[in-house]
C-alpha positions as CSV (number, residue, x, y, z in Angstrom):
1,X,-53.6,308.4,49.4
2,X,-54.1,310.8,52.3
3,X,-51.3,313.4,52.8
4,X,-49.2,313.4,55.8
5,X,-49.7,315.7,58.5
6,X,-46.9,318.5,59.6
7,X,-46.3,316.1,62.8
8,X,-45.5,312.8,60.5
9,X,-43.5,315.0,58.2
10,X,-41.5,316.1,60.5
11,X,-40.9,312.7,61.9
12,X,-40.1,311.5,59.1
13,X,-37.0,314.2,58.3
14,X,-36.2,313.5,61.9
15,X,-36.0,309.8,61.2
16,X,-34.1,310.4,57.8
17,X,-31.7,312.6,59.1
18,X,-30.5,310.0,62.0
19,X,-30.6,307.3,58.8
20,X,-28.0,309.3,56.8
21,X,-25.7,309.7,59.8
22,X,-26.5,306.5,60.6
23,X,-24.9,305.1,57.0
24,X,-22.5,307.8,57.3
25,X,-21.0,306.3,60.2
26,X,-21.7,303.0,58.5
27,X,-19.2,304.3,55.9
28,X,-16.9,305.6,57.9
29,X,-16.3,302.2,60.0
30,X,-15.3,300.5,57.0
31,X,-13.3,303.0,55.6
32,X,-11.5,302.4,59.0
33,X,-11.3,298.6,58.6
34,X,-9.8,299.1,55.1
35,X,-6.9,301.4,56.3
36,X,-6.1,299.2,59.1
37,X,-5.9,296.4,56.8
38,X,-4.1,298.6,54.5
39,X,-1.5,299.9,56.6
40,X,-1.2,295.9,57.9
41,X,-0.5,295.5,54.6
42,X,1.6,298.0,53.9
43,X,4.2,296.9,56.9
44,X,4.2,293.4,55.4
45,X,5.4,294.9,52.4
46,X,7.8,296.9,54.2
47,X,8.8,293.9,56.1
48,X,9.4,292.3,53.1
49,X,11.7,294.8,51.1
50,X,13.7,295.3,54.6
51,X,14.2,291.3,54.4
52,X,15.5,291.3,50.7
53,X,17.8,294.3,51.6
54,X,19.2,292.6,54.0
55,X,19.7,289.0,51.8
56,X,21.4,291.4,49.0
57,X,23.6,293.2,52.1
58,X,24.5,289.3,52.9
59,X,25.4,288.8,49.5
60,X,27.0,292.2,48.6
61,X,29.2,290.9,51.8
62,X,30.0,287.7,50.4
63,X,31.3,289.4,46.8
64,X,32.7,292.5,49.0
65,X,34.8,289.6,50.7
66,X,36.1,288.0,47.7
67,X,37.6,291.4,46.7
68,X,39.0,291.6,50.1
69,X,40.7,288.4,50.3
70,X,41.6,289.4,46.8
71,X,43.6,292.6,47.3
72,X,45.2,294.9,44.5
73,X,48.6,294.1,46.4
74,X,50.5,290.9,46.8
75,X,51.8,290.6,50.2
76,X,55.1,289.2,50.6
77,X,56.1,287.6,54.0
78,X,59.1,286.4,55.3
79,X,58.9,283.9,58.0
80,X,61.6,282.2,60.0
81,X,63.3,281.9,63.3
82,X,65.6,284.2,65.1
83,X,68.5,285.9,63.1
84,X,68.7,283.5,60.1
85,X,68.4,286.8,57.7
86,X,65.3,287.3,56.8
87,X,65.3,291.5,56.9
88,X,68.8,290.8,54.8
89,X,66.8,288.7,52.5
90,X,63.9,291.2,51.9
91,X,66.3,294.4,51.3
92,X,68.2,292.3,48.5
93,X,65.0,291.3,47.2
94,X,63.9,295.3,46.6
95,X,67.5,296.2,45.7
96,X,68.5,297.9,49.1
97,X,72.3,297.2,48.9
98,X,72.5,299.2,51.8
99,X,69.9,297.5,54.4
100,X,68.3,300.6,55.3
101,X,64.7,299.6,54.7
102,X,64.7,296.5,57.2
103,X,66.6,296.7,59.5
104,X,69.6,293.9,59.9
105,X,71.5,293.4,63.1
106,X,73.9,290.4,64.2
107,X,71.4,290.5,67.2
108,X,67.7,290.3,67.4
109,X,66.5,293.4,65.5
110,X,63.0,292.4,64.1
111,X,60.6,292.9,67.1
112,X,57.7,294.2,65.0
113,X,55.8,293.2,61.8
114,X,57.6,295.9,59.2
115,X,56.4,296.7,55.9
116,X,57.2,298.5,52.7
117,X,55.6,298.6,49.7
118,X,57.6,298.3,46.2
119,X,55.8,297.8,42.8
120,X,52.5,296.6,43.9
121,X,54.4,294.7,46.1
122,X,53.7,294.6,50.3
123,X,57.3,293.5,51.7
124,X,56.1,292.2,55.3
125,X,59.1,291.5,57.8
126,X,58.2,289.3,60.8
127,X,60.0,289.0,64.2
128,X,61.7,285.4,64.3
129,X,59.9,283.0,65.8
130,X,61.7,281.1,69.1
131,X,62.2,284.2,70.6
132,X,59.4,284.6,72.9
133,X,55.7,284.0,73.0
134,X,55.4,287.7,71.8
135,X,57.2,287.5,68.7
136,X,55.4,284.3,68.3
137,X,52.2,285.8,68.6
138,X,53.3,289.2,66.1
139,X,54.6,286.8,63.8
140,X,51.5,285.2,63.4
141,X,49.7,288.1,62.9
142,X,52.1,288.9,60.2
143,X,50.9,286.1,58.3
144,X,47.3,286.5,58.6
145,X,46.9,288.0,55.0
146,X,49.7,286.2,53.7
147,X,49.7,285.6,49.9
148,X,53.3,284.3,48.8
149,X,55.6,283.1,52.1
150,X,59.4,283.1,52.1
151,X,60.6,280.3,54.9
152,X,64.0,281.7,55.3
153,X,66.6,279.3,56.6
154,X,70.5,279.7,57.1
155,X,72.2,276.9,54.9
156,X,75.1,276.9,56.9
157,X,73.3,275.1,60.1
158,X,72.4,272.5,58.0
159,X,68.9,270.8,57.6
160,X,66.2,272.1,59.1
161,X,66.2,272.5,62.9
162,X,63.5,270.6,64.9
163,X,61.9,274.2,66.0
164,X,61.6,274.8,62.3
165,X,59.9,272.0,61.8
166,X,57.9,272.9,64.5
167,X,56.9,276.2,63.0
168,X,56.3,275.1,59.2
169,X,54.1,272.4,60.6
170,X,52.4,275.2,63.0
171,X,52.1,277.5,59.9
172,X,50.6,275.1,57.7
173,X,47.7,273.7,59.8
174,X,46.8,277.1,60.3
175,X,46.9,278.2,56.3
176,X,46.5,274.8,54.6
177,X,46.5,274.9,51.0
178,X,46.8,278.5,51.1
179,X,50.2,278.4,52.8
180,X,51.6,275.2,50.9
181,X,50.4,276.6,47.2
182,X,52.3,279.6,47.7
183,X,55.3,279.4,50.2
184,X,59.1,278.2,49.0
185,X,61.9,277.9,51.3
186,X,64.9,280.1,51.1
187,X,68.5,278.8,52.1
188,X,69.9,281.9,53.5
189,X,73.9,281.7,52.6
190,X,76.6,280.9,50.4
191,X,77.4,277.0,49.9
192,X,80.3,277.0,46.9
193,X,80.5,273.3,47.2
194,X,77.7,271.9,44.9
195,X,77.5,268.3,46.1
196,X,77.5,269.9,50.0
197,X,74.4,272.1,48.5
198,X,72.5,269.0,46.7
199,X,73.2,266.6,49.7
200,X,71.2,269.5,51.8
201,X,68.6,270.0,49.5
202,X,67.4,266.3,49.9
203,X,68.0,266.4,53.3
204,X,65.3,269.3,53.6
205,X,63.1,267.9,50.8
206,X,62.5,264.3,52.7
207,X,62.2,267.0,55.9
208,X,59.3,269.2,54.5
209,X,57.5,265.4,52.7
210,X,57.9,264.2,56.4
211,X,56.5,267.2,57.9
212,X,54.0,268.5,55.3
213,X,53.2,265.8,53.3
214,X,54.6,267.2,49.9
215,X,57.8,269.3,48.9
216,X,58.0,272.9,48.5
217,X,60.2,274.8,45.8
218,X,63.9,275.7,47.0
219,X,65.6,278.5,46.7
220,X,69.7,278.4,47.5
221,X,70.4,282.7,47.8
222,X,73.1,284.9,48.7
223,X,71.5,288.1,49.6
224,X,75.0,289.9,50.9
225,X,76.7,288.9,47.4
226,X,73.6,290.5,45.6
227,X,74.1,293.3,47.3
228,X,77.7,293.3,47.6
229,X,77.1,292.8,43.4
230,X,74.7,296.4,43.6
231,X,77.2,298.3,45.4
232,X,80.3,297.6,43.5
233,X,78.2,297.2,39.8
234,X,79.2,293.4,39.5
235,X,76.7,291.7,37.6
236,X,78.5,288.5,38.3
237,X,78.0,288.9,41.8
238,X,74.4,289.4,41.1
239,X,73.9,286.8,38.6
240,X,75.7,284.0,41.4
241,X,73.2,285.0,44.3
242,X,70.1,283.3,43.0
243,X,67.9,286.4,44.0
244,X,66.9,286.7,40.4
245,X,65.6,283.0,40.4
246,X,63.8,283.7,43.5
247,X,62.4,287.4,42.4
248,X,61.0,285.3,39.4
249,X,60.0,282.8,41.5
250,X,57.7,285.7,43.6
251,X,56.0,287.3,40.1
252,X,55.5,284.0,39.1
253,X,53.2,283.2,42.3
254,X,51.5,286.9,41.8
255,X,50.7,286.2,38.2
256,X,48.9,283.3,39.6
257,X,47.2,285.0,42.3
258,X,46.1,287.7,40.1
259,X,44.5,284.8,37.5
260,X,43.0,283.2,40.9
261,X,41.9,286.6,42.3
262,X,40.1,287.5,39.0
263,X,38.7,284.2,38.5
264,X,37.6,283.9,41.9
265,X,35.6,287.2,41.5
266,X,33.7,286.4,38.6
267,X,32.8,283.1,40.0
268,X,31.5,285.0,42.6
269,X,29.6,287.6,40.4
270,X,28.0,284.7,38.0
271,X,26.4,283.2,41.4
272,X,25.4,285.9,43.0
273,X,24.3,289.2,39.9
274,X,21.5,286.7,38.6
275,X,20.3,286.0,42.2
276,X,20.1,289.5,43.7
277,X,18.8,290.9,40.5
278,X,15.9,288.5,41.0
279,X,15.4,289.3,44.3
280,X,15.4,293.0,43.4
281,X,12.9,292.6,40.8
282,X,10.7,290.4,43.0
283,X,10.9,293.1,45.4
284,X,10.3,296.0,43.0
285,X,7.0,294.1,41.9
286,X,5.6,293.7,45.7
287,X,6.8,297.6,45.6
288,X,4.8,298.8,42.7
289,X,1.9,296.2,43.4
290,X,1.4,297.9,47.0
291,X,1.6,301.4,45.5
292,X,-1.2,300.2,43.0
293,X,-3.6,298.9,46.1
294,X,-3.2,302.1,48.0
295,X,-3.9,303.8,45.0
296,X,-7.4,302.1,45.4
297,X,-7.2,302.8,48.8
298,X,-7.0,306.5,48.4
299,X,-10.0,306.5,45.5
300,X,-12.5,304.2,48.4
301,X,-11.5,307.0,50.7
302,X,-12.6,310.0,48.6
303,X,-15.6,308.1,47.4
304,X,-16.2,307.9,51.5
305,X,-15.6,311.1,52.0
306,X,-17.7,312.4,49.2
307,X,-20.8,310.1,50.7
308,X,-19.9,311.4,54.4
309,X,-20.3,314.9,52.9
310,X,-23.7,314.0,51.1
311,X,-24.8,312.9,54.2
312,X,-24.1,315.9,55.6
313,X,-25.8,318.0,53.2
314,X,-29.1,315.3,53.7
315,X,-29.0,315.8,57.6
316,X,-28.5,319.7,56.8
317,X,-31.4,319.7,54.4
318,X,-33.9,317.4,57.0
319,X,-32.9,320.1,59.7
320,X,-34.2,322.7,57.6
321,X,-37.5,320.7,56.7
322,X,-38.1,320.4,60.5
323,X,-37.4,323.9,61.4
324,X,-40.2,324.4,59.2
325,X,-42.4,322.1,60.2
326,X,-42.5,323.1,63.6
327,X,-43.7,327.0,62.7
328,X,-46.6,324.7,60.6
329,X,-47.6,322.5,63.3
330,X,-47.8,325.4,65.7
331,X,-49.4,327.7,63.3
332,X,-52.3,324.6,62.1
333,X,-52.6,322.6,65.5
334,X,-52.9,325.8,67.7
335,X,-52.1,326.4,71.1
336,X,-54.6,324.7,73.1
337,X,-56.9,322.0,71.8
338,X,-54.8,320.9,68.9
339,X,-51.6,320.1,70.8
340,X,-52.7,318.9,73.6
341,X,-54.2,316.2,71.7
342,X,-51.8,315.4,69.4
343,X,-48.4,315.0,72.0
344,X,-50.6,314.1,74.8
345,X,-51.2,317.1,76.2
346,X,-48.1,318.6,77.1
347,X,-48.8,321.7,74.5
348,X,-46.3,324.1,72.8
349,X,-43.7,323.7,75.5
350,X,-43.1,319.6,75.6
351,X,-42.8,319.9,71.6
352,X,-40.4,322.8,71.7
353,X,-38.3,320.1,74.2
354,X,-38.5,317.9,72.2
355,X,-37.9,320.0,69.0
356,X,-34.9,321.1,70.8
357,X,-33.6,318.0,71.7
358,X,-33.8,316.9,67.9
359,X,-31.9,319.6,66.9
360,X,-29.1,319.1,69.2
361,X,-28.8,315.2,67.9
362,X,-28.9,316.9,64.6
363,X,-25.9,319.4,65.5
364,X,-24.0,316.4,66.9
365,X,-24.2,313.9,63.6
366,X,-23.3,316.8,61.8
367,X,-20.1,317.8,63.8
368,X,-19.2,313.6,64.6
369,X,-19.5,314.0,60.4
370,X,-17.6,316.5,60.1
371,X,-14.6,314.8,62.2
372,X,-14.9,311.6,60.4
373,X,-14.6,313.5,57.1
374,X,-11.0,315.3,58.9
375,X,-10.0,311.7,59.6
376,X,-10.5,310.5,55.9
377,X,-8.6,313.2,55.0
378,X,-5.7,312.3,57.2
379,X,-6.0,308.6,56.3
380,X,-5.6,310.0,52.5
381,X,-2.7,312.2,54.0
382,X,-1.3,308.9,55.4
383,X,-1.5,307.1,52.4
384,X,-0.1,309.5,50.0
385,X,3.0,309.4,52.5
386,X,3.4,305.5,52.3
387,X,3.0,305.5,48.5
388,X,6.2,308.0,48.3
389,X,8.0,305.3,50.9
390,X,7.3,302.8,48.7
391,X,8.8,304.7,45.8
392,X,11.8,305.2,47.3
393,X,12.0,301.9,48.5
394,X,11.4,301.2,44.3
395,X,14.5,303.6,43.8
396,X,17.1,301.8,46.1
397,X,15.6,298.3,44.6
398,X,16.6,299.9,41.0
399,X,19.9,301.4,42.1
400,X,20.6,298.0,43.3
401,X,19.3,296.2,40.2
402,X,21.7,298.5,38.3
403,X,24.3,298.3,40.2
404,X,24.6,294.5,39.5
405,X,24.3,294.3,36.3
């Protein structure tokens, strides 16, 4: 086989050096596909583990809410219209024979919601309702987180008035069961005679069925005798006054609350820990599965880069061989004769052009190389940075897992 001359040689480095920038770039265009399809990927999985946070924030809410609505302290409200002795009521109730915590007046005194807080008890006084729209409107709002309700009603008026009414029937579309379960009606006075006592007791029972639709527990008190009983150490006084029955009455209904409360919460708990924890784990897999592909990612890239760098060493190696080359063909072909035949006559000076030109396509695959290599190296940067969001991402996913469990 005939050897090649200087001039095909150096063709041929010429041609392999634009073949390995050529692949190079090759390379390089899919290592650019693959991180855009990567870092597509990537935000889906993002997407993804922002969605489940926010299902387990929905459902944190829903168990946050049943402790909320489930409160460490039972609140106590007194409810009733103008000056039937509800702030007298509550003071006997926490043993202030002196009705200096709620205020009592033979005029209207109540014109704000009052509260004090006694044994894991909230006291809650309300203004009376009838007054004005205002108190209306505070009374309501004292109500709002009702959990046991004390109607208060003074016995001596006699059955229920038709504003009362009014009111319980108001009260108890707005609570429902909530305010029927867990509110009693307190007759506000002393009534020795016990047939005049019974006689109003069914008049206000066939009132509330009327009304409400059921009965509620009644409690006959004398809150000024209980006192009146503190003040002067007469237990007799004390004993007659029925607050006792009623105080009993009020742990009774917490006791059952607290039962409810806890039972409520670990309803809650058994429907929602198995769900989020799923979740969680679901999203920890997607997590750990993404880290894994850009894992691969990151060894494509360097295996890219390693190749771009190869090719820059081929390209490096072909510009040698044609520096070379061109001192041979000068040196063999000679100045005249043998040039101008062999480039068609333009002698030394057309080839250096051309040799020239060469050269500077040469310099520019190298340095277009060399930037594609940077960018790998950034894309590697890039990657390494989403793999530690991801395993953070992993971390809150566990913290959460935990915390449910």
């Amino acid at each position: 086989m005939a050897e090649l001359s200087a001039e095909e040689r150096y063709n041929n480095a010429d041609m392999e050096a634009f073949n390995a920038y050529n692949e190079a770039c090759l390379q390089h265009g899919e290592h650019v596909r693959q991180y855009n399809d990567c870092l597509k990927e990537y935000e889906r999985i993002l997407d993804f583990h922002i969605d489940i946070c926010k299902e387990v924030n929905e459902k944190a809410k829903t168990y946050n809410k049943a402790w909320e609505n489930a409160d460490s302290l039972s609140n106590v409200v007194v409810i009733g219209i103008m000056n039937h002795g509800k702030s007298t009521m509550l003071n006997a109730l926490i043993g202030d024979k002196d009705d200096s915590t709620f205020k009592v007046a033979d005029k209207r005194e109540t014109k704000e919601i009052q509260r004090e807080v006694r044994d894991g008890i909230c006291w809650t006084d309300t203004p009376g309702f009838d007054a004005d729209e205002d108190d209306d409107n505070k009374a309501l709002a004292g109500i709002k987180h009702l959990k046991i309700g004390l109607f208060v009603h003074k016995a001596s008026t006699g059955e229920l008035h038709a504003n009362e009414v009014e009111v319980l029937h108001k009260l108890a579309n707005k609570r429902e069961e909530a305010f029927l379960e867990n509110t009693c009606i307190v007759l506000n006075d002393d009534i020795s005679d016990d047939e005049k006592l019974e006689i109003l007791l069914d008049r206000i029972d066939a009132q509330l069925k009327d009304v409400l639709g059921q009965k509620l527990e009644i409690f006959p008190c004398n809150p000024k005798s209980y006192q009146k009983g503190l003040r002067e150490h007469k237990k007799i006084l004390e004993g007659k006054s029925g607050i006792a029955e009623l105080r009993n009455w009020i742990k009774n209904q917490c006791q059952i609350l607290e039962i409810g409360k806890n039972s409520r919460i670990d309803q809650t708990a058994r429907i929602l820990e198995p769900e989020i924890r799923q979740k969680c784990k679901k999203a920890i897999e997607k997590l750990k599965k993404g880290i894994q592909d850009i894992e691969e990612q990151i060894q494509l890239a360097a295996v890219c880069s390693d190749d771009i760098h190869n090719a820059i060493k081929e390209i490096n190696r072909n510009k040698d061989k044609m520096r070379g080359l061109r001192k041979e063909i000068l040196d063999n072909v000679g100045i005249l004769g043998g040039l101008m035949s062999v480039f068609g006559g333009g002698g030394s000076s057309d080839f250096d052009e051309k040799h020239n030109s060469n050269m500077g396509d040469i310099n520019r695959y190298i340095v277009e190389l060399n930037e594609k290599k940077n960018d790998i190296v950034e894309s590697i940067r890039d990657f390494r940075g989403w793999q530690d969001k991801l395993r953070e991402s992993i971390q809150n996913m566990q913290k959460i897992h935990e915390s449910w469990e």
